[in-house]
C-alpha positions as CSV (number, residue, x, y, z in Angstrom):
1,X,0.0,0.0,0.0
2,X,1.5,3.6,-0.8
3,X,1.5,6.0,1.6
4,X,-1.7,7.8,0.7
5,X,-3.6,4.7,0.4
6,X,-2.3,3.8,4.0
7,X,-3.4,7.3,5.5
8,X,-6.8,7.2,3.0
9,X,-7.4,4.0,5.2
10,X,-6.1,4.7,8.6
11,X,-8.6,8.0,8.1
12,X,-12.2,5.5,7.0
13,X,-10.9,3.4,10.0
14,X,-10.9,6.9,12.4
15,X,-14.3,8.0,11.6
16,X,-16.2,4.9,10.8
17,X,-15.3,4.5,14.7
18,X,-16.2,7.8,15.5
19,X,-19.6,7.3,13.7
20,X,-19.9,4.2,15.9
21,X,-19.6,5.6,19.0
22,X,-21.7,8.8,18.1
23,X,-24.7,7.0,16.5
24,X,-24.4,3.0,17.3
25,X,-23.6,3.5,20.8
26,X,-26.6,6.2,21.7
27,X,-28.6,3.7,22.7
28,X,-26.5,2.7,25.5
29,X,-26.7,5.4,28.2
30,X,-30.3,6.5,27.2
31,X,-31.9,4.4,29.5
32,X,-31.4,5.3,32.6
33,X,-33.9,2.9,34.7
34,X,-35.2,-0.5,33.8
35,X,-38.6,-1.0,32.6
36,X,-41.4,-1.9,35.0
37,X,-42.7,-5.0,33.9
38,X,-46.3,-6.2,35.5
39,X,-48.5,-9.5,34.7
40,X,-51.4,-7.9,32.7
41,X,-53.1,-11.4,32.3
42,X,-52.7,-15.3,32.0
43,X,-54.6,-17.7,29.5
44,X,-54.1,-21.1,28.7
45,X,-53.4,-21.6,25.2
46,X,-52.4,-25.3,24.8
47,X,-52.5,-28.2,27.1
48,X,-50.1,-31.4,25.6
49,X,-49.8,-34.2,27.6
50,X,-46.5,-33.0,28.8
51,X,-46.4,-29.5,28.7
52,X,-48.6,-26.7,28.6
53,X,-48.5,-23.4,27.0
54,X,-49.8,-20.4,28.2
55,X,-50.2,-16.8,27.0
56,X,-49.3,-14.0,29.5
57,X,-49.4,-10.5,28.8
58,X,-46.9,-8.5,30.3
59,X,-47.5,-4.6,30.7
60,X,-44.3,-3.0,30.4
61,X,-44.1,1.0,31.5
62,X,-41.3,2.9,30.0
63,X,-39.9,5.3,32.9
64,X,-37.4,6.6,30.7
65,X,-38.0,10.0,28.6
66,X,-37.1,8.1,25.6
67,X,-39.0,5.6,23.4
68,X,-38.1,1.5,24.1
69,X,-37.3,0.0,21.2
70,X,-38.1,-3.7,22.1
71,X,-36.8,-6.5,20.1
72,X,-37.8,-9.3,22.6
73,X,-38.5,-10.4,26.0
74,X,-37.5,-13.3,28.1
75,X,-39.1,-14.1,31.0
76,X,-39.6,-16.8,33.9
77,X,-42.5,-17.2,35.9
78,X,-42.6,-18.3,39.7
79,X,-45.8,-19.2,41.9
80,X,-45.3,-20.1,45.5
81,X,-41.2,-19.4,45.1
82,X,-41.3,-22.2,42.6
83,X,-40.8,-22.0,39.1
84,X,-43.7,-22.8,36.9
85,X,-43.5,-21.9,33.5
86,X,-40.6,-20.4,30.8
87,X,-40.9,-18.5,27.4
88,X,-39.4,-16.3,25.0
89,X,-41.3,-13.6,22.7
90,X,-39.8,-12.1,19.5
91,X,-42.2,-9.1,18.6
92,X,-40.8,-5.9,17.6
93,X,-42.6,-3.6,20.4
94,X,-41.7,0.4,20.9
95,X,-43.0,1.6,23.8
96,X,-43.3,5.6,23.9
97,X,-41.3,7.6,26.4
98,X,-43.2,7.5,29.9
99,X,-45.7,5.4,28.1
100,X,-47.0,1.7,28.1
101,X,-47.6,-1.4,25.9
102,X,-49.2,-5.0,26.5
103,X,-46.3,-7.1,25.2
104,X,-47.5,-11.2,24.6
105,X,-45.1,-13.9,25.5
106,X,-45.8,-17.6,25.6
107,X,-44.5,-19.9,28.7
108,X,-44.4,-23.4,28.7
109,X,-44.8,-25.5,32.4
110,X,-44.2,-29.1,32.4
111,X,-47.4,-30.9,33.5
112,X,-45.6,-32.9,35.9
113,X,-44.4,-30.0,38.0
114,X,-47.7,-28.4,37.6
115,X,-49.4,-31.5,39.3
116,X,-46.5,-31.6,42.2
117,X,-47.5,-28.0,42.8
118,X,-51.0,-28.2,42.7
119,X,-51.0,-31.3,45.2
120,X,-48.1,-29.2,47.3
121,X,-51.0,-25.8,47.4
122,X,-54.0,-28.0,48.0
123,X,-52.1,-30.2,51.2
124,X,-51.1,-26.6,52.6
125,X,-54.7,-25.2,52.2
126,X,-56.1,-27.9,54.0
127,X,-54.4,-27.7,56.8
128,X,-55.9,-23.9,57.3
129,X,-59.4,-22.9,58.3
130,X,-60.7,-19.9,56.4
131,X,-60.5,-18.4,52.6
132,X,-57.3,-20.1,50.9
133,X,-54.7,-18.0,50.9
134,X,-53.6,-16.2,47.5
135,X,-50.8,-17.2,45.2
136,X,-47.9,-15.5,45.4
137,X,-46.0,-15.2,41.8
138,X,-42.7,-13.8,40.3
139,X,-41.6,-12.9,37.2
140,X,-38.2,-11.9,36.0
141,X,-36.1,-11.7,32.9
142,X,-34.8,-9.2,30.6
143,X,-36.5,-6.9,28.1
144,X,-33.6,-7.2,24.7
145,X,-33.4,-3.8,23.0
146,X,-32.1,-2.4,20.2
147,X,-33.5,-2.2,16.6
148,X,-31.6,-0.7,13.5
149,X,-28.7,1.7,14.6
150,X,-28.7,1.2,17.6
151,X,-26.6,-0.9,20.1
152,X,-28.3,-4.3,21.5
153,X,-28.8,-4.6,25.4
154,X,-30.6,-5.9,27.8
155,X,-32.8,-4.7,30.8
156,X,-33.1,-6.5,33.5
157,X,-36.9,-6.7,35.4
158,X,-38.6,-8.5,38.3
159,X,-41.7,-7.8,39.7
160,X,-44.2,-10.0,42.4
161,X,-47.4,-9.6,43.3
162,X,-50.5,-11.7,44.5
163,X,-53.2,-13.8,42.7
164,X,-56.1,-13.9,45.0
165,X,-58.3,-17.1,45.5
166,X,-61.1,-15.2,47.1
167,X,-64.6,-17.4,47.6
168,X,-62.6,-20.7,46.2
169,X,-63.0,-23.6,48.8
């Protein structure tokens, strides 16, 4: 290579860096707190001998003043401290700044686990007098961001709350 070549080179490598870290790596500091993520609503969607499926719907609220460019969600779901059910989603979401958005995922349980915890509940409830006490869940994961010109990351979230069994007997 001859000496303008070399420095024609050397100066493409310099600013397609500096283009790199002024536009690729934006997305990085923007988001200054995680997204809250809450359980919006549970369905089953398939039962299979060994597994089942169900559909949640996580709401996730966007605390940061700029727009969440969601590429996909992971997520685990606990009930009673134990885990229960798995899944991945793959939508393209963006969720406004300060704003919120029903996101879909699909978990899968394992039947077999399922029955262990339903038997494990239903002995514990029937050693109590009075309403049956609620379910407590847990769900955590990561929210994967990033869409075109902008660096991928993750957020992490985790969030519990209550199902109540009011009236069941």
């Amino acid at each position: 290579m001859n000496l303008p070549a070399r420095q024609l080179f050397i100066m493409s490598l310099v600013l397609s860096f500096c283009m790199t870290l002024m536009f690729g790596c934006a997305g990085t500091g923007k988001y200054k707190k995680s997204p809250r993520v809450t359980l919006a609503d549970i369905q089953i969607h398939e039962i299979k001998t060994l597994e089942t499926a169900f559909q949640i719907e996580l709401r996730i609220l966007n605390p940061n003043e700029t727009p969440l460019d969601v590429s996909g969600i992971e997520s685990d779901l606990k009930i009673d401290g134990k885990d229960f059910a798995s899944g991945v989603g793959g939508d393209h979401h963006v969720i406004p700044a300060y704003g919120s958005a029903i996101v879909p995922v699909t978990v899968y349980a394992s039947v077999l686990d399922m029955v262990s915890n339903v038997v494990s509940f239903v002995q514990d409830s029937g050693s109590q007098t009075g309403p049956i006490k609620p379910l407590r869940y847990e769900i955590s994961g990561h929210v994967r961001l990033g869409g075109k010109n902008v660096m991928k990351r993750t957020l992490p979230f985790q969030t519990k709350g209550e199902l109540s069994l009011g009236g069941i007997r």
